[in-house]
C-alpha positions in Angstrom: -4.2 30.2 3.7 -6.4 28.6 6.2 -5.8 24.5 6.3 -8.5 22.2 5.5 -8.9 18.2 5.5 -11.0 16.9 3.3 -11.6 12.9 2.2 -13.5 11.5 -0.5 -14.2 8.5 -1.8 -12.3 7.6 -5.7 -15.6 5.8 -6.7 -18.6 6.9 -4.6 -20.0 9.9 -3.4 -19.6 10.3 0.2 -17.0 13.0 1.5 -16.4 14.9 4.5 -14.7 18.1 5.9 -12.5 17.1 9.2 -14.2 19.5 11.8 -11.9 19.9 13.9 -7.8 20.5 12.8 -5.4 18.5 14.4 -2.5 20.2 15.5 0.2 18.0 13.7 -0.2 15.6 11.1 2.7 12.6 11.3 3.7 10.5 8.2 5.0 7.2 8.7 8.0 5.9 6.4 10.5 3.3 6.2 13.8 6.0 7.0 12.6 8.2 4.8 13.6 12.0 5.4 11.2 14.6 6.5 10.5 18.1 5.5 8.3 20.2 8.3 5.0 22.6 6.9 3.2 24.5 9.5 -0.6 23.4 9.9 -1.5 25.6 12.7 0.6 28.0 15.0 0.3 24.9 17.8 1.9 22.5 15.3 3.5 21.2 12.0 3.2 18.7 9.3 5.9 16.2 8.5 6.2 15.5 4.7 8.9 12.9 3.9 11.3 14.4 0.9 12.2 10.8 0.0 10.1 7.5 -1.2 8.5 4.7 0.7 5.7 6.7 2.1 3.7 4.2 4.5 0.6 6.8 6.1 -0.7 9.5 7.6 -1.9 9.4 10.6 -3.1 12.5 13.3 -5.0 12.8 16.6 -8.1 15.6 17.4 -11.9 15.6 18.4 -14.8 15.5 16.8 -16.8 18.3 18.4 -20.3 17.6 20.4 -23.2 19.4 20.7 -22.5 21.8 22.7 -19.5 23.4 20.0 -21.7 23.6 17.2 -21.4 27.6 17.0 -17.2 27.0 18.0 -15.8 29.3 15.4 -13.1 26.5 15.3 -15.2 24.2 13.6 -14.9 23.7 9.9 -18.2 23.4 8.3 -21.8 22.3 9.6 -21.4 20.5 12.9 -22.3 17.0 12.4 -22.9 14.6 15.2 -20.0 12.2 15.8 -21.4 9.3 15.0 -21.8 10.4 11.9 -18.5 10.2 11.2 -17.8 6.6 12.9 -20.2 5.0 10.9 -18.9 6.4 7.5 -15.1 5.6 8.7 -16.2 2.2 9.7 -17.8 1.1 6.6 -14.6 2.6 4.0 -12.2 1.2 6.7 -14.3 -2.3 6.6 -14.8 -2.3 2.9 -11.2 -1.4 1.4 -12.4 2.0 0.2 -10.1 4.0 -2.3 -10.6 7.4 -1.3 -8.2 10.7 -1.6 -7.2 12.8 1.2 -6.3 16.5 0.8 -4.8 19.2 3.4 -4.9 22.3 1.6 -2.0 24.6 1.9 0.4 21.6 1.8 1.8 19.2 -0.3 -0.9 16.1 0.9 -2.9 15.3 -1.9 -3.1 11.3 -2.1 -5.2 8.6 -3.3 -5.1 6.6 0.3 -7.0 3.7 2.4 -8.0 4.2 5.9 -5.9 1.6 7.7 -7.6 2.4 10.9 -9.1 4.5 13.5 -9.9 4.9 17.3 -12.8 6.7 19.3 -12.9 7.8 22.8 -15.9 9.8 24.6 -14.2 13.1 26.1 -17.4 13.9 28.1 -17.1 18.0 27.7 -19.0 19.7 25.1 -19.8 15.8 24.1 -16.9 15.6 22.1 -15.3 12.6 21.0 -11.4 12.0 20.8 -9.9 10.2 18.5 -6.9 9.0 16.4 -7.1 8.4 12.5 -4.1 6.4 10.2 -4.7 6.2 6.3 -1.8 4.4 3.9 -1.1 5.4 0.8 -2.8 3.6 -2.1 0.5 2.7 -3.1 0.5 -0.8 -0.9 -1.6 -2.3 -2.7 -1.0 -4.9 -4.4 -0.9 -4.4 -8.7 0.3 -8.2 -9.6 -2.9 -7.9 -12.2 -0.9 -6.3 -14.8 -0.6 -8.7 -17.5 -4.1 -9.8 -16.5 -5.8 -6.5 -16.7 -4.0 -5.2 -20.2 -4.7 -8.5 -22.0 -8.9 -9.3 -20.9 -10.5 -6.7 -24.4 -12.5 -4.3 -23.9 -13.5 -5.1 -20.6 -10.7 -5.1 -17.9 -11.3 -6.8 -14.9 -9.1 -5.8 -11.8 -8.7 -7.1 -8.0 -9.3 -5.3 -5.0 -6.9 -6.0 -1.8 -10.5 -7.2 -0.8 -10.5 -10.1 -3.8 -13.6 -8.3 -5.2 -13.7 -8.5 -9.0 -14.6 -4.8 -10.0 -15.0 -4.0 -14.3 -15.2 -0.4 -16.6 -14.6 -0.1 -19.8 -11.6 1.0 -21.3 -10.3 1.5 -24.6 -7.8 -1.2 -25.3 -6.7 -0.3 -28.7 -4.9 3.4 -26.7 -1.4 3.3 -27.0 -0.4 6.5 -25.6 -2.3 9.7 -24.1 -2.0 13.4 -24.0 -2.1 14.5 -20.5 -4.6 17.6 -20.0 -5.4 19.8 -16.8 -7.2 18.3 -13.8 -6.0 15.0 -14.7 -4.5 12.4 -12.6 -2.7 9.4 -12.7 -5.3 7.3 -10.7 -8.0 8.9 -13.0 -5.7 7.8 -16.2 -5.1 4.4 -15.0 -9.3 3.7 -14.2 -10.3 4.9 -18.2 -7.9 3.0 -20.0 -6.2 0.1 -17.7 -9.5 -0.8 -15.9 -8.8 0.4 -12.0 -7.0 3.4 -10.3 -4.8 1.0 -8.9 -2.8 0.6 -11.7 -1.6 4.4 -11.7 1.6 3.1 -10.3 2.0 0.9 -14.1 1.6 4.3 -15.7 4.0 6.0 -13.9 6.7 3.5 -13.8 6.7 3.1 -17.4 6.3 7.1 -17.4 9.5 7.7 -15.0 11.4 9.7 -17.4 8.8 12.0 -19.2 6.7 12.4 -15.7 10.1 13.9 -13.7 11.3 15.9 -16.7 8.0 17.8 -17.2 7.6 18.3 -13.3 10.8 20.0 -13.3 10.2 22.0 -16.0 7.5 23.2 -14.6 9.8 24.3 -11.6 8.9 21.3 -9.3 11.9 19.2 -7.3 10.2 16.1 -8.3 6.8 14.5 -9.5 6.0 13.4 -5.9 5.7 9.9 -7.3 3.4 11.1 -10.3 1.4 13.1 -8.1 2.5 16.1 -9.7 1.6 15.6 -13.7 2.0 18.4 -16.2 -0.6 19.3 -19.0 0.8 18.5 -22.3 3.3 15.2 -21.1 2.5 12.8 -23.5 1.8 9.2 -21.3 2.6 5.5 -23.1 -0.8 3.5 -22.1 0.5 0.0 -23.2 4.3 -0.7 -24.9 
């Protein structure tokens, strides 16, 4: 299966394809373990087997001009700046977004901590070095705020921005069904992605069992949710 990277943003419509595949992707933890997956023949990725998963970080180019018709590039060639200004503005604004390397195991709801563009000069290419962290960090202190406000939930982004949606505060529990997530879960009926983290603490239990059943190690953290598991919304 050939690897792909591909971000999007949780609540816009802006995504891209990563043009050019870095040889290794690194994961930074606080002593968690590691497990290696091969990316490309030139290198691995690190996935941590443990918890406390901090970010994901990996160094390549963004092709110039003169690769457009490289048979290494993934997708239409699109000029580098294109890419700077987009990472700029979701790295300057606090957007959610999820990142996805197909053929592994990284499929997370992350923020782009930061990023770092050099001109390579050859072909026009641009190096550069990338680091997301996992949506986990934030901060989800808004609990008893968020479950108590009706109809309309307000939440607060790491930014301070009040966001608001609608959600259905009268749900008590939900009956997870395919192509759901946890992040999609929390945003209809707590008010913000964010709170996915709520769900699956109070969740643990019935989110591991049914991830094992279904011939997993673990959930990854609820990243792994199984049609079927019935969810408590609110005790």
């Amino acid at each position: 299966m050939d690897t792909d990277i591909y971000i999007a943003e949780k609540t816009g419509n802006r995504s891209m394809r990563i043009p050019w595949i870095p040889e290794s992707i690194t994961f930074d933890s606080n002593g968690t373990r590691f497990a290696k997956y091969e990316v490309l023949k030139a290198g691995e990725v690190y996935v941590p087997s443990g918890v406390n998963i901090h970010g994901y970080s990996w160094k390549s180019i963004l092709p110039g001009e003169g690769r457009k018709d490289n048979p290494l590039q993934r997708g239409a060639w699109q000029n580098p700046l294109w890419y700077q200004q987009i990472w700029s503005s979701w790295r300057n604004n606090g957007t959610p977004l999820h990142l996805l390397v197909t053929g592994t195991p990284i499929n997370h709801d992350v923020y782009l901590e930061d990023y770092a563009v050099d001109y390579e000069g050859a072909f026009g290419d641009y190096d550069y070095t990338i680091k997301f962290v996992d949506a986990r960090t934030l901060s989800i202190d808004q609990q008893a705020s968020t479950q108590s406000s009706g109809n309309v939930q307000a939440a607060q982004d790491s930014k301070g921005t009040i966001t608001r949606s609608e959600t259905d505060s009268s749900q008590k529990t939900y009956t997870i069904k395919a192509g759901d997530t946890l992040w999609a879960i929390a945003e209809r009926f707590l008010g913000s992605g964010a709170q996915w983290s709520v769900l699956y603490e109070l969740n643990k239990t019935a989110i591991e069992q049914a991830a094992k059943q279904a011939g997993n190690f673990s959930s990854q953290d609820g990243r792994i949710i199984v049609s079927g598991t019935t969810l408590t919304i609110r005790k």
